[in-house]
VEXDREN-2710 file (C-alpha; in Angstrom, 1 decimal):
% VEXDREN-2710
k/r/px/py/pz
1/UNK/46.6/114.2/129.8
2/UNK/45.7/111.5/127.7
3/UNK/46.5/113.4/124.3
4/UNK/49.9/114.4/125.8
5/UNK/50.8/110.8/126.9
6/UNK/49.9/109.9/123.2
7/UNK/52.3/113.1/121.9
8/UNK/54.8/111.9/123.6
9/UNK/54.7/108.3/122.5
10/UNK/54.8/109.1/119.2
11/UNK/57.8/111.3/119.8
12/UNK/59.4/108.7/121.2
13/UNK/58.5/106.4/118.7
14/UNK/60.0/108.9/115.9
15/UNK/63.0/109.1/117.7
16/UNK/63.6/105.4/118.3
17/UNK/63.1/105.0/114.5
18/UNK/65.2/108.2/113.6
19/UNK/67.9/106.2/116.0
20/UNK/67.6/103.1/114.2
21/UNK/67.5/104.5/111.0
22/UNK/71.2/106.6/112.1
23/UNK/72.5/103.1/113.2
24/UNK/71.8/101.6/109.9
25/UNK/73.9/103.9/108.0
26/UNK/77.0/104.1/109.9
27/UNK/78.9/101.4/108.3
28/UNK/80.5/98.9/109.9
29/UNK/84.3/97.7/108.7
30/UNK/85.9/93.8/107.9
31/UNK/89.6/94.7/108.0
32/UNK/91.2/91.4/106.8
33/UNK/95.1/91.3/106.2
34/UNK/97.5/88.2/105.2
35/UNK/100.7/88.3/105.7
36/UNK/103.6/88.1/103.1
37/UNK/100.8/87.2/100.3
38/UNK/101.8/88.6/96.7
39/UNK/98.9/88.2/93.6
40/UNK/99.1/84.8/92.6
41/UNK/95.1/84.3/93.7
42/UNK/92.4/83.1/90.8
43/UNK/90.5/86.5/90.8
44/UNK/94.0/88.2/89.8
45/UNK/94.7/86.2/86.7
46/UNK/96.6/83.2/88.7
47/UNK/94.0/79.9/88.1
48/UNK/96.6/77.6/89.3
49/UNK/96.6/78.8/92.9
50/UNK/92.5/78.2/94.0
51/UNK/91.2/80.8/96.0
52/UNK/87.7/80.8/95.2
53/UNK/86.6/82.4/98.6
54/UNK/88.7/85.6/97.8
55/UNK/87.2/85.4/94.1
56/UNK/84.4/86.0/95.0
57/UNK/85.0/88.5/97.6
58/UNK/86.5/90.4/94.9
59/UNK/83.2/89.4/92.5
60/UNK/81.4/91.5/95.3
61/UNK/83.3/94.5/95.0
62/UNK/86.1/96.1/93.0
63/UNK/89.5/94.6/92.6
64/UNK/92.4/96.9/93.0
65/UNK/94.9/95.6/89.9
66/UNK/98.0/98.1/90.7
67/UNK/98.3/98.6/94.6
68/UNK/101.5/98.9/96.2
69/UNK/102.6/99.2/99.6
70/UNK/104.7/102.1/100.9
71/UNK/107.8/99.6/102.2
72/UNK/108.3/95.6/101.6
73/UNK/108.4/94.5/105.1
74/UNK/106.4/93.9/107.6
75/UNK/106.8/96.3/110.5
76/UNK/107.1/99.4/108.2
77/UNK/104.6/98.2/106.1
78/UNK/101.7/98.0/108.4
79/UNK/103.0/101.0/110.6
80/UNK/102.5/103.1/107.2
81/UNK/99.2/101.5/106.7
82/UNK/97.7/101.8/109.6
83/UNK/98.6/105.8/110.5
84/UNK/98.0/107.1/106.8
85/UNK/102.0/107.8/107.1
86/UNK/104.5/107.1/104.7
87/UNK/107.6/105.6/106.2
88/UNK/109.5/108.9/106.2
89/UNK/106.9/110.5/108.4
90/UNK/106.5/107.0/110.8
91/UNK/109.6/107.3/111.4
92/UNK/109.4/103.3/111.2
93/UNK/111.8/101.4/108.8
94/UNK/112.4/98.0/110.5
95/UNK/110.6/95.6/112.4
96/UNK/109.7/95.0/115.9
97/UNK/108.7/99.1/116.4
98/UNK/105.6/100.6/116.7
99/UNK/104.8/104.2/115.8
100/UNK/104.0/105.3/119.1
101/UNK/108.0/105.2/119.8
102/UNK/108.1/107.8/117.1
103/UNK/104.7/109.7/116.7
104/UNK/103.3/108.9/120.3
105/UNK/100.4/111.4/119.7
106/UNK/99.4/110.0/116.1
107/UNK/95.9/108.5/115.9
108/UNK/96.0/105.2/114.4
109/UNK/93.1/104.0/111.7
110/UNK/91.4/101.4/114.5
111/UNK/91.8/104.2/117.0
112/UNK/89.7/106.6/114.9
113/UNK/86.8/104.4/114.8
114/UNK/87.4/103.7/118.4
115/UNK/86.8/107.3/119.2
116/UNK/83.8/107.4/117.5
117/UNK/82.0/104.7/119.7
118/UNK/82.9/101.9/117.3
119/UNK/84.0/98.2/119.0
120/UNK/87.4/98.0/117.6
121/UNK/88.9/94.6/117.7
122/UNK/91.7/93.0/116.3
123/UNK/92.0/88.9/115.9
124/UNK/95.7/87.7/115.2
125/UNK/98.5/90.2/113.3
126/UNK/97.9/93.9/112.4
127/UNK/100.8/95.5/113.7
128/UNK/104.2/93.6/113.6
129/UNK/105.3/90.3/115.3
130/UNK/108.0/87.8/115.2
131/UNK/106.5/85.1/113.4
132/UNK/106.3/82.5/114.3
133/UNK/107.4/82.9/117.9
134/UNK/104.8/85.8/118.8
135/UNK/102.1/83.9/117.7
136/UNK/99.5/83.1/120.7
137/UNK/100.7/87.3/122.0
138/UNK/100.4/90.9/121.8
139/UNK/103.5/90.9/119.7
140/UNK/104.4/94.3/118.8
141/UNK/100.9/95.9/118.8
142/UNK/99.2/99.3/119.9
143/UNK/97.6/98.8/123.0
144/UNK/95.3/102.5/122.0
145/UNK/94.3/101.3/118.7
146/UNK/91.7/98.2/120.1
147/UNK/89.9/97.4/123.2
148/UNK/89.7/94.0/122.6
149/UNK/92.6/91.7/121.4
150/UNK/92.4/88.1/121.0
151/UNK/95.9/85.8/120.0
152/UNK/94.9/82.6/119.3
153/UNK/97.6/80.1/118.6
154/UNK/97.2/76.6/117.0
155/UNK/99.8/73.7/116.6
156/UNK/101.5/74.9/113.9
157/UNK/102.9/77.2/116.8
158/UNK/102.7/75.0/119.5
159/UNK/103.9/71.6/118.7
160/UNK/105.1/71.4/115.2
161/UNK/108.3/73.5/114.9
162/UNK/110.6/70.5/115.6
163/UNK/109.3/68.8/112.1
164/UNK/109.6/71.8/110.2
165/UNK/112.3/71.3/107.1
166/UNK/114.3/74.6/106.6
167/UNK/117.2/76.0/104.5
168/UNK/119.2/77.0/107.7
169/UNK/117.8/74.6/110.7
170/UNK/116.1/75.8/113.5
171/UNK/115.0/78.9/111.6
172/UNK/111.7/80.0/110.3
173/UNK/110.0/83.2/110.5
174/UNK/113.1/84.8/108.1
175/UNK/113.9/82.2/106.1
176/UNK/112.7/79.5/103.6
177/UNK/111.2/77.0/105.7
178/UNK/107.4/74.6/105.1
179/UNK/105.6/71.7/106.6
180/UNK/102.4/69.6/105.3
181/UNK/100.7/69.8/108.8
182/UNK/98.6/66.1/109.4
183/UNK/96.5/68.1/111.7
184/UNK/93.2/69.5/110.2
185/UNK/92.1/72.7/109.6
186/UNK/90.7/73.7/112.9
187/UNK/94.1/73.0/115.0
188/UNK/95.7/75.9/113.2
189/UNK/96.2/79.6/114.4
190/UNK/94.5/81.0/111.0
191/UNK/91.5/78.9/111.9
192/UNK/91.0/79.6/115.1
193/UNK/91.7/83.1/114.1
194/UNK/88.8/82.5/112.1
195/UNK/86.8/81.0/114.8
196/UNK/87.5/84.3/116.9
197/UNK/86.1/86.2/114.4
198/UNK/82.7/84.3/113.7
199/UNK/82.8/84.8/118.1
200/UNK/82.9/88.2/117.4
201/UNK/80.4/88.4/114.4
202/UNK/77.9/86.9/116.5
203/UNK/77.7/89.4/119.4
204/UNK/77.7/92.6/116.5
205/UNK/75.0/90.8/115.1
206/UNK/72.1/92.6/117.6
207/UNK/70.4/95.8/116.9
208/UNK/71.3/97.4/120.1
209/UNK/75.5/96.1/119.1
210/UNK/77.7/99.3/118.6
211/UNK/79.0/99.3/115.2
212/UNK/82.4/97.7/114.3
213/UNK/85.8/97.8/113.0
214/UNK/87.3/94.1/113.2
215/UNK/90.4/93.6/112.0
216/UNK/92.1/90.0/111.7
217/UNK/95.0/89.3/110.4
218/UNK/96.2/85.8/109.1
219/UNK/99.5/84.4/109.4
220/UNK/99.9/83.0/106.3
221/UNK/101.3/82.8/103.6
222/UNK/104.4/84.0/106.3
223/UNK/107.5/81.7/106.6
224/UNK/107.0/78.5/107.3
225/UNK/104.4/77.7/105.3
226/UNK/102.7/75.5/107.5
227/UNK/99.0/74.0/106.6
228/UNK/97.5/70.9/106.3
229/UNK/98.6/68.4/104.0
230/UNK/94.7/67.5/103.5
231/UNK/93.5/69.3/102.0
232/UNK/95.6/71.8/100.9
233/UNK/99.1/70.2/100.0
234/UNK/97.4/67.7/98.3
235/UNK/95.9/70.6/96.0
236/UNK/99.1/70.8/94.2
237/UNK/101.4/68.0/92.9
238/UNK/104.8/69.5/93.8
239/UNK/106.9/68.0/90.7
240/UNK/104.4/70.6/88.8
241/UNK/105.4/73.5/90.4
242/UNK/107.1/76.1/88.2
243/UNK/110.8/77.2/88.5
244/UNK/112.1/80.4/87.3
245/UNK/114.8/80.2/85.0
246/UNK/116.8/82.9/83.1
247/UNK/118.0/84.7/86.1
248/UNK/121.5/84.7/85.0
249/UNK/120.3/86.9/82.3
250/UNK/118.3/89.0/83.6
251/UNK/120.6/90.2/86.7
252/UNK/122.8/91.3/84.0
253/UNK/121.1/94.7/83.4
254/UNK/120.9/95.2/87.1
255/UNK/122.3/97.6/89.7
256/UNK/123.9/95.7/92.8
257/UNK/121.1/96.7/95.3
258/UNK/118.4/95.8/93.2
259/UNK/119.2/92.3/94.5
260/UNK/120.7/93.2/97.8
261/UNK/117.7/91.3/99.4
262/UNK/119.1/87.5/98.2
263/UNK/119.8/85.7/101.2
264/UNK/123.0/83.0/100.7
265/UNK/121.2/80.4/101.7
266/UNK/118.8/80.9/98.8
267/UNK/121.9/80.7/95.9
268/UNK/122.0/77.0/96.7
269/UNK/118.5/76.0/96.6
270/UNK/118.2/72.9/94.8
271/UNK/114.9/72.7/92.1
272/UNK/113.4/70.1/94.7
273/UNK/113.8/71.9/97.4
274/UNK/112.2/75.6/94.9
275/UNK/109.3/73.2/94.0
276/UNK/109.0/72.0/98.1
277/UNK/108.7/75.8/99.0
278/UNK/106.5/76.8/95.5
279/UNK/103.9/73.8/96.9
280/UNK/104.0/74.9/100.3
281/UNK/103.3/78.9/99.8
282/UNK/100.5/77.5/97.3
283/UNK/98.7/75.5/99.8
284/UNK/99.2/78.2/103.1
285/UNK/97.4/80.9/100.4
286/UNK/94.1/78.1/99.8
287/UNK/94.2/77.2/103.6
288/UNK/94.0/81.0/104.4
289/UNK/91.2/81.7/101.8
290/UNK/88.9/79.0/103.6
291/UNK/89.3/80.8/106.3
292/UNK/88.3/84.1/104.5
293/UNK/85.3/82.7/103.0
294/UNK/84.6/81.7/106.9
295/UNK/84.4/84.7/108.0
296/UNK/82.5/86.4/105.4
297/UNK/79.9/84.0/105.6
298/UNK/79.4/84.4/109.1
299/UNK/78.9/88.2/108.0
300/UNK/76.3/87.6/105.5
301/UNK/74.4/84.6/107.6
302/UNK/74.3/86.7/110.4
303/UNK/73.0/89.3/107.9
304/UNK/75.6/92.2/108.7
305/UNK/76.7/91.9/105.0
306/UNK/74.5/94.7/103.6
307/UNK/76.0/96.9/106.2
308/UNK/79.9/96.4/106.8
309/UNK/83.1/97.5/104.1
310/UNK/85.1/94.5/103.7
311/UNK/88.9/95.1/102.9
312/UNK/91.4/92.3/102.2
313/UNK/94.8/93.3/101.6
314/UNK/98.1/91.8/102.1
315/UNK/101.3/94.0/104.0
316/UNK/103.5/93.6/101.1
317/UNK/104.0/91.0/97.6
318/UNK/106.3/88.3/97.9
319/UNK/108.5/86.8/95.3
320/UNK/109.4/82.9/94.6
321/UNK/112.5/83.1/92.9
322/UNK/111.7/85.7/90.3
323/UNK/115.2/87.9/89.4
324/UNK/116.6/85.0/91.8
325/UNK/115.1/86.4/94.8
326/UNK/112.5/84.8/97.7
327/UNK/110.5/86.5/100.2
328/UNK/110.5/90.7/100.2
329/UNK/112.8/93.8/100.6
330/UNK/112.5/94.3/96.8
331/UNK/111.6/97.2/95.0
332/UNK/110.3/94.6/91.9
333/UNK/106.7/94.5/91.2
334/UNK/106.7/90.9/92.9
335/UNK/107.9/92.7/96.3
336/UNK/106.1/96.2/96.2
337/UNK/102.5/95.3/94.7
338/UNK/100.1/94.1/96.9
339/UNK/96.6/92.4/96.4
340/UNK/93.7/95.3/97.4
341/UNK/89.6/94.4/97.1
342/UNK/87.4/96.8/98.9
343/UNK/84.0/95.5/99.3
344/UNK/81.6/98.8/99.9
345/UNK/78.0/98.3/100.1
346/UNK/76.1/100.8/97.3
347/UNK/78.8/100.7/95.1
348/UNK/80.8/98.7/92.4
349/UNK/81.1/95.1/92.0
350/UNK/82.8/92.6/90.3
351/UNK/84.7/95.3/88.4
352/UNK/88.8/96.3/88.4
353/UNK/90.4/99.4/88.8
354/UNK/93.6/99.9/86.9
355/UNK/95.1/103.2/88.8
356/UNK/98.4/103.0/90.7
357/UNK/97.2/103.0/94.7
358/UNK/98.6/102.5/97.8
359/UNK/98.0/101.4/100.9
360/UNK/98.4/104.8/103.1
361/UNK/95.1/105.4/100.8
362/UNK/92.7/103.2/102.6
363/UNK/92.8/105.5/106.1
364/UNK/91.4/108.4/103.9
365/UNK/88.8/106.1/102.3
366/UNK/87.3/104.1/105.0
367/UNK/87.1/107.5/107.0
368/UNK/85.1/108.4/104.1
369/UNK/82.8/105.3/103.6
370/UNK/82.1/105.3/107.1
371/UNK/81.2/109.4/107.2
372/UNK/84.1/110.1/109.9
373/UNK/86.3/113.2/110.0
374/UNK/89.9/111.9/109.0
375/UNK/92.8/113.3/111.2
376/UNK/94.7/115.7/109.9
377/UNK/98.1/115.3/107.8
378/UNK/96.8/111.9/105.8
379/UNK/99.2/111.1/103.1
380/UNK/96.8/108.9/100.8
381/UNK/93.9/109.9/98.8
382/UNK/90.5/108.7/99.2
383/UNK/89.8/105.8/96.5
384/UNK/86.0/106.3/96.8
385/UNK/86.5/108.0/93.5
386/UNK/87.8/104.5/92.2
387/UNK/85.0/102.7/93.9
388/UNK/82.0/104.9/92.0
389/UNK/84.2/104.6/89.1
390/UNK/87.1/102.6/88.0
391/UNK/88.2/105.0/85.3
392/UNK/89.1/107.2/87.9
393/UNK/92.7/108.2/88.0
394/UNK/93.7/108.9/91.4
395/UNK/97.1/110.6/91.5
396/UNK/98.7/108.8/89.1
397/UNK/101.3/106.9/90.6
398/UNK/101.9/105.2/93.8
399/UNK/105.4/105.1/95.7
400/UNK/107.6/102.7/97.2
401/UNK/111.0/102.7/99.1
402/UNK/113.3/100.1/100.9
403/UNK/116.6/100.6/102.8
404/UNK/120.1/99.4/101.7
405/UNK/123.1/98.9/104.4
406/UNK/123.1/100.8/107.4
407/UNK/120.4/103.3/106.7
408/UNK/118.3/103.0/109.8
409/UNK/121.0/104.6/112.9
410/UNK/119.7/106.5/115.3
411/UNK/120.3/110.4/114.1
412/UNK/121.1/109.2/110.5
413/UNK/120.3/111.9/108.4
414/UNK/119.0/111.8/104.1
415/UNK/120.5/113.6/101.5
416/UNK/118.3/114.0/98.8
417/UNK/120.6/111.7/97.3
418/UNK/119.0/109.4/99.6
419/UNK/122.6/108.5/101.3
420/UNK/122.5/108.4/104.9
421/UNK/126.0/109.5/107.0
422/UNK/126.4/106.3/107.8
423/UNK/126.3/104.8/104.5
424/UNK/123.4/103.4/104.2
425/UNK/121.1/104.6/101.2
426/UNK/117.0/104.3/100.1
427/UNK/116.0/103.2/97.4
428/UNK/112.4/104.6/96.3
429/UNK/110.4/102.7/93.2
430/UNK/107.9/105.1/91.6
431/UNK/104.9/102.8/89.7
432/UNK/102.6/104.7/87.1
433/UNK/100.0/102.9/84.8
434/UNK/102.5/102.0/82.3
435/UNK/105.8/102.7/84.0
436/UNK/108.4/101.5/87.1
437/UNK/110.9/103.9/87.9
438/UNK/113.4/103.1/90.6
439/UNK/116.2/105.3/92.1
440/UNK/119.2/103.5/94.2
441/UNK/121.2/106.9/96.5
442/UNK/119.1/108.8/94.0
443/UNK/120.9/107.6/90.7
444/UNK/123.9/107.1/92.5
445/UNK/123.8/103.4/93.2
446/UNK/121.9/103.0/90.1
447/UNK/118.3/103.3/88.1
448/UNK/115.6/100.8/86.5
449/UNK/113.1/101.4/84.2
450/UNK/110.5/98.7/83.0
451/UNK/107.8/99.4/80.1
452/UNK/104.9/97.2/81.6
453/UNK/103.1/97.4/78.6
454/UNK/105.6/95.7/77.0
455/UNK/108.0/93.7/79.9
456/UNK/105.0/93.2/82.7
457/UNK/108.1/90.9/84.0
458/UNK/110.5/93.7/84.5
459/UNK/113.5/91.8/82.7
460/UNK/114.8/94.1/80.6
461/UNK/116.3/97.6/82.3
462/UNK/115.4/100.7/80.2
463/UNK/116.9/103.2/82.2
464/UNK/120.5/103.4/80.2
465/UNK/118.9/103.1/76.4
466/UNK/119.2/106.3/75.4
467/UNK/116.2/106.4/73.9
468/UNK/114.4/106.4/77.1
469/UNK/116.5/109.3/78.4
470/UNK/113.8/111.7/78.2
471/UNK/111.5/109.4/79.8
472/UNK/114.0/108.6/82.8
473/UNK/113.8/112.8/83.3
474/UNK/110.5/112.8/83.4
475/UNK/110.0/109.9/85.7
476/UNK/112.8/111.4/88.1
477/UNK/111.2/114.6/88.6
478/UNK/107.8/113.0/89.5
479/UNK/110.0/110.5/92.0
480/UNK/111.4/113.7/93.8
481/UNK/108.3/115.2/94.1
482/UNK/106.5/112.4/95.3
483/UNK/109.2/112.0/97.5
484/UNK/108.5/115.3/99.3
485/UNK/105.4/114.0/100.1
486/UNK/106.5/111.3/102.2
487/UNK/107.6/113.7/104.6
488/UNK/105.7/115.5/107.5
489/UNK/104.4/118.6/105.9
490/UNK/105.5/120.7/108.8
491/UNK/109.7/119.7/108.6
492/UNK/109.1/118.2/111.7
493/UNK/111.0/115.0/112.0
494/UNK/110.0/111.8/114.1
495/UNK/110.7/111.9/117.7
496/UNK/114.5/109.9/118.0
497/UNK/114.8/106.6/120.1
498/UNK/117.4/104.8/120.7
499/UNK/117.6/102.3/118.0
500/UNK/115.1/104.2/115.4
501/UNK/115.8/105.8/112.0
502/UNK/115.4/109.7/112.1
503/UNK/114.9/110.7/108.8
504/UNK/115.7/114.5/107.6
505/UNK/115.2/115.6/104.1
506/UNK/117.9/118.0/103.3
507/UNK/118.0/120.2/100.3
508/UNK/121.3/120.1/98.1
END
């Protein structure tokens, strides 16, 4: 009896240590997004904007250089993200819808790790909301992708929207609009965002905690550009602050819906009034990367570092005036290309990958970090390729699309002209390593080419020198293709609502 009590103590010994050993290896996952945040941060070439928590996040891992997202705006944006979906297969292509209105029976990325025992969470914005008036809700989330959801809001939400100065008053979340906050840092939603999250950290931390996929999104950079003025106004003298001149040149090259996205109230803009917004997007990026570098230290002091993938990305790029545009809806590189670090314990760091990505790749490649079986029907490619080695290709380009006029009516349907019936048109932007190739109605409305080798400022349209011609071919006949991929592989079309665009691809 006493030998067998023995037997089986040291069986269950080996299998409390077989358990543990299990638990250490399935990954845990950081999902950190900011919203309406282009590249201008320190670890992507930009020293005057300081962002040394997200350098050296990206010092820690490997620094996506060409990542794009799949549609510049919000709602689509992080529908497409967060299903593995281009647009065409969401079924999404404005804001305030969720994917379950289209592809009800889709699993989402947080509701894959979900289903495998993982605590999913989310802390602030990873679907779509109205900001700044949804802050402190559920905005318009997906109930099945978390089982716990925490909307902090700070004052920036709750008290300080009468002092906010504006280019049409009373108006913020669409258009130009800032404030230097005098509250301190921890008044503010993206700090108590922050503050949620170290909650969080601190109750994974045990050895008995499930693992986790936590995802918090930050508000800012998003319109207005509230933070406070100390520190983080006072980080940038606003009479410094750059403005882009030349436009009147450049548009000269341009098809009309290139621009289409210019709001009026932009044309007038005075250069105070660029410099007052320039400042204010400036400080809302520094005041969000404290609160990065909050969060990640909580990780690593609570010593879950060695065992979670951290991913900060933004939902789309953002421009300030560049072509003579603000904010998104762009198929320029300003609009379309989005920062991307993947921090993935055992591999890389502190190195860059040059290959065109996207963001409908990172379903595909956390699945794979964290050894899950990926649903079905993913659109993206795994970048763990990338993340052993940056000299990895991947597919070679990545692909973007916006709408034009009315191309979002219920029952519209696509030519592969990319004209709707109701006269409405896409517009899809095809980025290699050297090349942007954009298509308005499929050549129709007009085409851009920019060399980035040689015009990494995309001022000077290629696509009628007829030296390019060939070039132009080439590039279309990858855009189609590509294009075909954005759709569900079956012909199946999103489910219609009332409201939602139901795209059909129809060949000539």
């Amino acid at each position: 009896m006493r030998n067998r009590l023995i037997c089986i103590a040291l069986t269950l010994l080996v299998f409390f240590s077989a358990a543990v050993t299990a638990a250490e290896k399935q990954k845990n996952v950081l999902f950190i997004i900011s919203d309406d945040l282009n590249n201008m941060l320190g670890c992507y070439g930009v020293s005057t904007v300081k962002t040394p928590n997200l350098d050296r996040l990206a010092a820690r891992g490997v620094r996506f250089d060409k990542a794009y997202c799949a549609f510049p705006l919000c709602g689509p944006s992080r529908n497409s993200m967060l299903t593995g979906l281009y647009p065409n297969s969401t079924g999404i292509l404005a804001n305030s819808q969720i994917f379950r209105q289209t592809i009800p029976d889709r699993l989402s990325l947080p509701q894959m790790f979900r289903q495998q025992g993982y605590l999913a969470g989310r802390i602030g914005k990873l679907y779509h909301y109205n900001v700044p008036n949804s802050i402190g809700t559920d905005g318009h989330d997906d109930s099945a992708s978390w089982e716990l959801e925490l909307n902090p809001a700070g004052v920036d939400r709750t008290e300080e929207h009468p002092r906010i100065e504006s280019l049409v008053p009373n108006q913020f979340g669409g258009t130009l609009s800032w404030y230097a906050s005098p509250h301190s840092d921890q008044h503010h939603t993206d700090a108590k965002l922050a503050a949620d999250a170290e909650w969080v950290l601190e109750r994974c931390a045990g050895r008995e905690a499930r693992p986790f996929f936590l995802a918090v999104g930050f508000f800012r950079p998003h319109t207005p550009y509230v933070a406070p003025k100390v520190p983080w106004f006072d980080l940038y003298d606003q009479s410094a602050m750059p403005v882009v001149d030349g436009v009147e040149e450049d548009l000269k090259d341009l098809p009309a819906a290139a621009t289409a996205s210019q709001k009026k109230e932009q044309l007038t803009m005075t250069i105070e009034q660029k410099q007052k917004a320039r400042q204010a997007y400036y400080a809302s990026i520094s005041f969000m990367d404290a609160q990065v570098g909050r969060i990640v230290d909580a990780l690593e002091a609570l010593g879950l570092a060695d065992d979670t993938v951290i991913v900060f990305t933004s939902d789309h790029g953002y421009h300030l005036g560049e072509h003579g545009l603000w904010q998104k809806m762009s198929l320029f590189e300003e609009s379309s290309r989005v920062p991307l670090l993947i921090v993935a314990p055992g591999y890389q760091r502190g190195v860059a990958s040059a290959a065109p990505v996207s963001h409908v790749d990172l379903f595909p490649t956390l699945a794979e970090l964290c050894n899950i079986q990926a649903p079905d029907g993913l659109q993206g490619q795994s970048l763990v390729p990338m993340l052993k080695d940056v000299s990895q290709p991947g597919r070679g380009w990545a692909l973007t699309q916006v709408t034009r006029g009315n191309a979002r009516g219920k029952g519209a349907r696509t030519r592969t002209n990319g004209i709707s019936e109701d006269g409405g048109f896409f517009g899809y932007s095809l980025r290699t390593t050297r090349w942007r190739y954009t298509e308005w109605a499929g050549g129709d409305e007009g085409r851009e080419l920019y060399d980035h080798e040689a015009d990494p400022a995309e001022q000077t349209n290629l696509a009628e020198v007829p030296e390019f011609r060939e070039t132009v071919a080439e590039l279309s006949a990858v855009m189609t293709e590509a294009v075909r991929t954005t759709y569900p592989a079956s012909g199946q079309t999103p489910k219609v609502q009332q409201g939602l665009w139901a795209p059909v691809f129809v060949d000539p």
